[in-house]
Backbone as CSV, one residue per row, in Angstrom:
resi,resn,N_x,N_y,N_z,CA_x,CA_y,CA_z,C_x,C_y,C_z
1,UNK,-1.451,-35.509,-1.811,-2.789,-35.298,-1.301,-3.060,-33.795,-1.225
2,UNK,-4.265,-33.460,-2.196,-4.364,-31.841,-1.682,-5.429,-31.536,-0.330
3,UNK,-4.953,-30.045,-0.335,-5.688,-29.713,1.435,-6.889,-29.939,1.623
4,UNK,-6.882,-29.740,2.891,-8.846,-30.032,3.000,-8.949,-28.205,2.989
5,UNK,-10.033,-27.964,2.785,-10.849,-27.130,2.834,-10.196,-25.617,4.185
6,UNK,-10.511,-26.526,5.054,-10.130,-26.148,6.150,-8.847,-25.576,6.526
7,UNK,-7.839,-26.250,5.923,-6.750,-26.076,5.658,-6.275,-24.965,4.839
8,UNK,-6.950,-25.002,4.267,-7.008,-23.509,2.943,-7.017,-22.529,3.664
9,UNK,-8.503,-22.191,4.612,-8.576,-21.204,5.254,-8.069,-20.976,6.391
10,UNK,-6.986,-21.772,7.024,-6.135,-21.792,7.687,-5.003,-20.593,7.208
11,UNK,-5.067,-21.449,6.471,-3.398,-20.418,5.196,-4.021,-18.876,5.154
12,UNK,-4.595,-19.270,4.620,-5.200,-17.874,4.169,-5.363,-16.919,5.525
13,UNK,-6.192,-17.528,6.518,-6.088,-16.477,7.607,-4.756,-16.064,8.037
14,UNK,-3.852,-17.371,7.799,-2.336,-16.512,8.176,-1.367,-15.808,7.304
15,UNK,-1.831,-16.040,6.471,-1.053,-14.666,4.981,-2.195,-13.372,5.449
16,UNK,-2.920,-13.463,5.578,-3.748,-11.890,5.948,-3.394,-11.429,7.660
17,UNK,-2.945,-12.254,8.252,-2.141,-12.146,9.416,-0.991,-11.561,9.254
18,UNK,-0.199,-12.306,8.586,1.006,-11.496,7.737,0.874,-10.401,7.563
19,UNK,0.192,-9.811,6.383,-0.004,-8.729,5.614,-0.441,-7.719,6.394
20,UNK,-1.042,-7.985,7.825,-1.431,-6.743,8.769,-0.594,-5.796,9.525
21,UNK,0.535,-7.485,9.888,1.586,-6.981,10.260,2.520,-6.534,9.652
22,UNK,2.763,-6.430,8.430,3.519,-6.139,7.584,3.076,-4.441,7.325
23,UNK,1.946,-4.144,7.416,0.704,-3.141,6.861,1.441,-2.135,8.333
24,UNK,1.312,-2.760,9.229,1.924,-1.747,10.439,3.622,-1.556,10.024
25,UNK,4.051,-2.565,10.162,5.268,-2.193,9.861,5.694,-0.880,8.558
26,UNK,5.038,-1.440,8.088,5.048,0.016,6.486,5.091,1.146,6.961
27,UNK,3.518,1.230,7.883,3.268,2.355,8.896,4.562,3.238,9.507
28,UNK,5.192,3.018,10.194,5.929,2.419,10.882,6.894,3.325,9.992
29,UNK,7.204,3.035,8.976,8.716,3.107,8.193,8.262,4.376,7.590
30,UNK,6.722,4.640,7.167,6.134,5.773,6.265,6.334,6.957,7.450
31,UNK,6.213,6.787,8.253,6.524,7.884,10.053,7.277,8.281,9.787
32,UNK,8.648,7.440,9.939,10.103,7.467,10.160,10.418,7.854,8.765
33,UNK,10.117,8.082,7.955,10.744,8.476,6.265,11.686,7.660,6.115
34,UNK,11.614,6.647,6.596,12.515,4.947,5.467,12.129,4.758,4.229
35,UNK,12.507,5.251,3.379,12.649,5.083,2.153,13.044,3.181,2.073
36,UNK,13.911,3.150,2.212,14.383,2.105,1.892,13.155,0.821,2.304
37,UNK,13.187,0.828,3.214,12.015,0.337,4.282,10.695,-0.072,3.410
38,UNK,10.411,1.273,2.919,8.766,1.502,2.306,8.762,0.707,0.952
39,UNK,9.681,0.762,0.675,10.154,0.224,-1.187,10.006,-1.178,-0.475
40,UNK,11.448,-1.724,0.441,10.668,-3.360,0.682,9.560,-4.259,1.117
41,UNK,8.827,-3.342,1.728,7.410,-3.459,2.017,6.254,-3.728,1.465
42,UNK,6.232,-2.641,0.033,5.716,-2.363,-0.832,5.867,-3.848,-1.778
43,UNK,6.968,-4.304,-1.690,7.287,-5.313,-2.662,6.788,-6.255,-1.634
44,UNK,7.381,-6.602,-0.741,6.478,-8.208,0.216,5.107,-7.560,0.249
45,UNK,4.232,-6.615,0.303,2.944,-6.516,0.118,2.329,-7.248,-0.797
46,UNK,3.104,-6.885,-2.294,2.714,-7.423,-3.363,2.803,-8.692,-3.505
47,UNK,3.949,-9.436,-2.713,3.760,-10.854,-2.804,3.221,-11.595,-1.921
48,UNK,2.615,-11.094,-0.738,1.974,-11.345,0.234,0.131,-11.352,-0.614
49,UNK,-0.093,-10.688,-1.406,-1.500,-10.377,-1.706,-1.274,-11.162,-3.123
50,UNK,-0.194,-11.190,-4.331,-0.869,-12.366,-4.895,-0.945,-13.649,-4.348
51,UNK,-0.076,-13.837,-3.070,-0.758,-15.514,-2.558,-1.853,-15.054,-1.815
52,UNK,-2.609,-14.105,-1.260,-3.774,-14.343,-1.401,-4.726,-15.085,-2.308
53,UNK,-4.532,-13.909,-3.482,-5.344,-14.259,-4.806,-5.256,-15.215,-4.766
54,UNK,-4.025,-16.197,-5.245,-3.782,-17.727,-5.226,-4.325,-18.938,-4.400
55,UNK,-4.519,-18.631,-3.087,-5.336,-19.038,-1.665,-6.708,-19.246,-2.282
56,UNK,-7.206,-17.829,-2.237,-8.652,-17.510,-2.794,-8.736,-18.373,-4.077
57,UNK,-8.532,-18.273,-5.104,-8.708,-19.100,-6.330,-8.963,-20.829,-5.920
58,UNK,-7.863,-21.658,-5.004,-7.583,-22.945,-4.644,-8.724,-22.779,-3.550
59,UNK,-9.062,-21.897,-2.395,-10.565,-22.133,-1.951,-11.715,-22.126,-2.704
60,UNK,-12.019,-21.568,-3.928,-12.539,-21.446,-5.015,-12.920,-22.508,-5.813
61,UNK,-12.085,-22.743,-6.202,-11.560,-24.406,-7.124,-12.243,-25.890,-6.362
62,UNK,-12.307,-25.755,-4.736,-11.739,-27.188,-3.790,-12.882,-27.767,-4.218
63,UNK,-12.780,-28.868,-4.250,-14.197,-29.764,-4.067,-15.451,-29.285,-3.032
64,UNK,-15.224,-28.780,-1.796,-15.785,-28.902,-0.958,-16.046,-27.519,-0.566
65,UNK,-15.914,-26.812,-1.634,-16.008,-24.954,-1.508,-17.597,-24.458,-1.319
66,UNK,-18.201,-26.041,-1.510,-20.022,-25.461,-1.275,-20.372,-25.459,0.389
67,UNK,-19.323,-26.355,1.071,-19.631,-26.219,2.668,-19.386,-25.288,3.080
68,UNK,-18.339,-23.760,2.577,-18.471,-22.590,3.387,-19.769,-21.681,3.067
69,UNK,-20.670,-22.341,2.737,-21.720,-21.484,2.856,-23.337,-22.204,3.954
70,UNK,-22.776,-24.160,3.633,-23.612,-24.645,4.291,-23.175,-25.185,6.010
71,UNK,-21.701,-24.930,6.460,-20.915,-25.538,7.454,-20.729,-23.963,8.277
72,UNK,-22.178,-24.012,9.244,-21.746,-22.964,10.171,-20.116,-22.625,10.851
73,UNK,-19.573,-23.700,10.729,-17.718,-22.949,11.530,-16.954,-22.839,10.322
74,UNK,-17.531,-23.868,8.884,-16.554,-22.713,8.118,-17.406,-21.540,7.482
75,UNK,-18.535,-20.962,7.608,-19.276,-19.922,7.802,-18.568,-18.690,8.162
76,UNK,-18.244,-19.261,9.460,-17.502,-18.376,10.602,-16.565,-18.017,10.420
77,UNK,-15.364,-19.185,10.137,-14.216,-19.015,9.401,-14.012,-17.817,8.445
78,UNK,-14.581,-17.816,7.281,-15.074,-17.018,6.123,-15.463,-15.726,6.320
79,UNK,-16.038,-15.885,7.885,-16.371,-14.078,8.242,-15.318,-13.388,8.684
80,UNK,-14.878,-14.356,9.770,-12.947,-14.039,10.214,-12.374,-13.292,9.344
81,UNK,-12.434,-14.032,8.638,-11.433,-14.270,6.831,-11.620,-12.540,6.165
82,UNK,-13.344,-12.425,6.000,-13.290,-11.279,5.370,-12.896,-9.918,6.529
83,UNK,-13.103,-10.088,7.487,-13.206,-9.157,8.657,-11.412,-8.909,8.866
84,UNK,-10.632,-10.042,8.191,-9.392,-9.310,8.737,-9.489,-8.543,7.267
85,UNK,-9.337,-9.280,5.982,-9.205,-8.619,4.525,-9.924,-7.379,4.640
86,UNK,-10.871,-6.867,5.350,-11.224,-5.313,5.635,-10.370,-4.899,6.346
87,UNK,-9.726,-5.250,7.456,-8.933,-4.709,8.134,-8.072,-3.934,7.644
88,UNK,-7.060,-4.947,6.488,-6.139,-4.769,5.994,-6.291,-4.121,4.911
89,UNK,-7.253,-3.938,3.989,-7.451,-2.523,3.616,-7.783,-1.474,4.048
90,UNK,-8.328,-1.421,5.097,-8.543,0.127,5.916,-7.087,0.592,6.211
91,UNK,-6.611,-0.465,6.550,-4.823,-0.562,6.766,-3.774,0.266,5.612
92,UNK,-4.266,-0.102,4.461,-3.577,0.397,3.112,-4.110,1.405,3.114
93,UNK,-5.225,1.924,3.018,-5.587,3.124,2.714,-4.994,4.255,3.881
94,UNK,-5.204,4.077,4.782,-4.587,4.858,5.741,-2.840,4.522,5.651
95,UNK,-2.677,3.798,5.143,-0.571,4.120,4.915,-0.966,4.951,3.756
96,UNK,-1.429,4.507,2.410,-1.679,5.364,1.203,-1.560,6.492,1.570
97,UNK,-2.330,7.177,2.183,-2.855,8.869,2.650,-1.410,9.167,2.911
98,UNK,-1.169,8.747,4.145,0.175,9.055,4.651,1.693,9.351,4.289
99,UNK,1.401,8.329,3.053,2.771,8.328,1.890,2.432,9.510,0.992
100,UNK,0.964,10.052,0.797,1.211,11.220,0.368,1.369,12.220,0.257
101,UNK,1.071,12.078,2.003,0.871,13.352,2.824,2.638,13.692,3.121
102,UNK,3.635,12.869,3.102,4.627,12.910,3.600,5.563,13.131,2.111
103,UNK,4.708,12.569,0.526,5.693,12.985,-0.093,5.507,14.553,-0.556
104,UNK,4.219,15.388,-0.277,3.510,16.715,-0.439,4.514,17.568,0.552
105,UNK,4.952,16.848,1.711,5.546,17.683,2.345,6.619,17.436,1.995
106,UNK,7.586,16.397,1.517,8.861,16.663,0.851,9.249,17.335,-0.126
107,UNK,8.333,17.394,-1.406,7.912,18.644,-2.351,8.061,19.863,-1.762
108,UNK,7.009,20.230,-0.860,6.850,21.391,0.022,8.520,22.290,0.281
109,UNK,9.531,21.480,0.704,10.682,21.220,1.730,11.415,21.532,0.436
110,UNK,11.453,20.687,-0.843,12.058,21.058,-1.420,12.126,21.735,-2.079
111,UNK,10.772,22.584,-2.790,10.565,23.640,-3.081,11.264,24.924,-1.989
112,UNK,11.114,24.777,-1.124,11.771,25.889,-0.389,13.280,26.062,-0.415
113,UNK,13.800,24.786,-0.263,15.475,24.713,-0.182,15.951,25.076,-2.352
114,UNK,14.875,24.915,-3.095,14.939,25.289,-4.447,15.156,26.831,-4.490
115,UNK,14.055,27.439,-3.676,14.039,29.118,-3.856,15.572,29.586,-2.890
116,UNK,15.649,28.636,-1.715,16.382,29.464,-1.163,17.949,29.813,-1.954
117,UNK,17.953,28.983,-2.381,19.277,28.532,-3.805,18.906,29.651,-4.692
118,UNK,18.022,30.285,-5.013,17.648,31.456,-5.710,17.007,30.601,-7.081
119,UNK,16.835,29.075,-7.522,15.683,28.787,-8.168,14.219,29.032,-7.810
120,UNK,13.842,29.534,-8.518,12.409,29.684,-8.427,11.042,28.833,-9.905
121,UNK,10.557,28.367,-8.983,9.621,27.480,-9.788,8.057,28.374,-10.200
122,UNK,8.315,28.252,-11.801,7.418,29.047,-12.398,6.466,28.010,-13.227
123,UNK,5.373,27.789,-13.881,4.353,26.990,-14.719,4.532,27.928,-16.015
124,UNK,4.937,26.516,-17.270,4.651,27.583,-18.384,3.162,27.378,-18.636
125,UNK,2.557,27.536,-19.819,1.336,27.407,-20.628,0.379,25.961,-20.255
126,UNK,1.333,24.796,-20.353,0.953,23.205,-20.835,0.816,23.220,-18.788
127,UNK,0.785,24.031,-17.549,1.254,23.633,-16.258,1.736,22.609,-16.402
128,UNK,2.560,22.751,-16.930,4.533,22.103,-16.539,5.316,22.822,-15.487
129,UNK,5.825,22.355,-14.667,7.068,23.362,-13.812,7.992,23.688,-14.337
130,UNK,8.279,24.473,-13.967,9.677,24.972,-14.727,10.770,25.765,-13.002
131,UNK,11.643,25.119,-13.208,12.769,25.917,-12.811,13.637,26.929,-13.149
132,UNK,13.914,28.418,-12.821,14.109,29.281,-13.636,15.205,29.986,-12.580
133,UNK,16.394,29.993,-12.818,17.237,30.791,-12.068,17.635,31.698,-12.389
134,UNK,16.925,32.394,-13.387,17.161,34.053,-13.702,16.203,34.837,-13.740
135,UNK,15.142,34.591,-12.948,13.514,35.258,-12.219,14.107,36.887,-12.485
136,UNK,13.790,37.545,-13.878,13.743,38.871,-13.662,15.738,39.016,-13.606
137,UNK,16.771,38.742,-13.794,17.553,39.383,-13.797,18.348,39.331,-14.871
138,UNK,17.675,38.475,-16.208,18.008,38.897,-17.500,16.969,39.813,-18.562
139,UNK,16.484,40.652,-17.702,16.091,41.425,-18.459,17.018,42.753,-18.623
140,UNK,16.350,43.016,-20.009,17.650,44.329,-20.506,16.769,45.436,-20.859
141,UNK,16.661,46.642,-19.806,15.944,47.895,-20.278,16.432,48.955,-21.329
């Protein structure tokens, strides 16, 4: 027997339930510089959001997919529905920022611990980096 309707958006509100909490947790690990953390996250994100898609498609598909527009509570439902799926992208975008703000400053960090080693990072022509550990002391007058 497949689901009712209702049932669908049941699921669905609780995989985007999931994914919020999951969305903090990332948070969470992107703070703390868990690498490890952020990589598994990143991956249950991804499988957390194609069963969305999948959800969405089978609410899509149902027989009875014309009552969320004429059935004021699944109306309601449906607003829920989109009101967390905003959530949870305001959610991503603000980890996004953060993961890059944190890998700019690991660059940053390592550029410094590069010079202090006496590499120094130069751009040829194409701005490519280049690492160059003889800045000026193979020249021959």
């Amino acid at each position: 027997m497949s689901p009712t309707i209702e049932q669908l958006l049941a699921q669905q509100h609780a995989t985007l339930e999931a994914l919020l909490r999951l969305l903090e947790q990332e948070r969470a690990s992107i703070v703390n510089r868990e690498a490890g953390d952020i990589t598994r996250h990143a991956n249950d994100k991804k499988s957390l959001v194609d069963k969305i898609q999948l959800q969405d498609q089978q609410i899509a598909r149902h027989t009875q997919s014309s009552q969320l527009k004429e059935n004021p509570e699944l109306t309601r439902q449906v607003e829920t529905i989109q009101a967390l799926l905003d959530e949870c992208r305001s959610q991503n975008e603000i980890n996004g920022a953060a993961l890059q703000r944190a890998q700019l400053s690991f660059h940053k960090l390592n550029n410094l611990f590069q010079q202090s080693l006496g590499h120094h990072q130069t751009y040829n022509k194409e701005g490519v980096a280049q690492n160059l550990r003889s800045l000026g002391t193979n020249l021959k007058a």
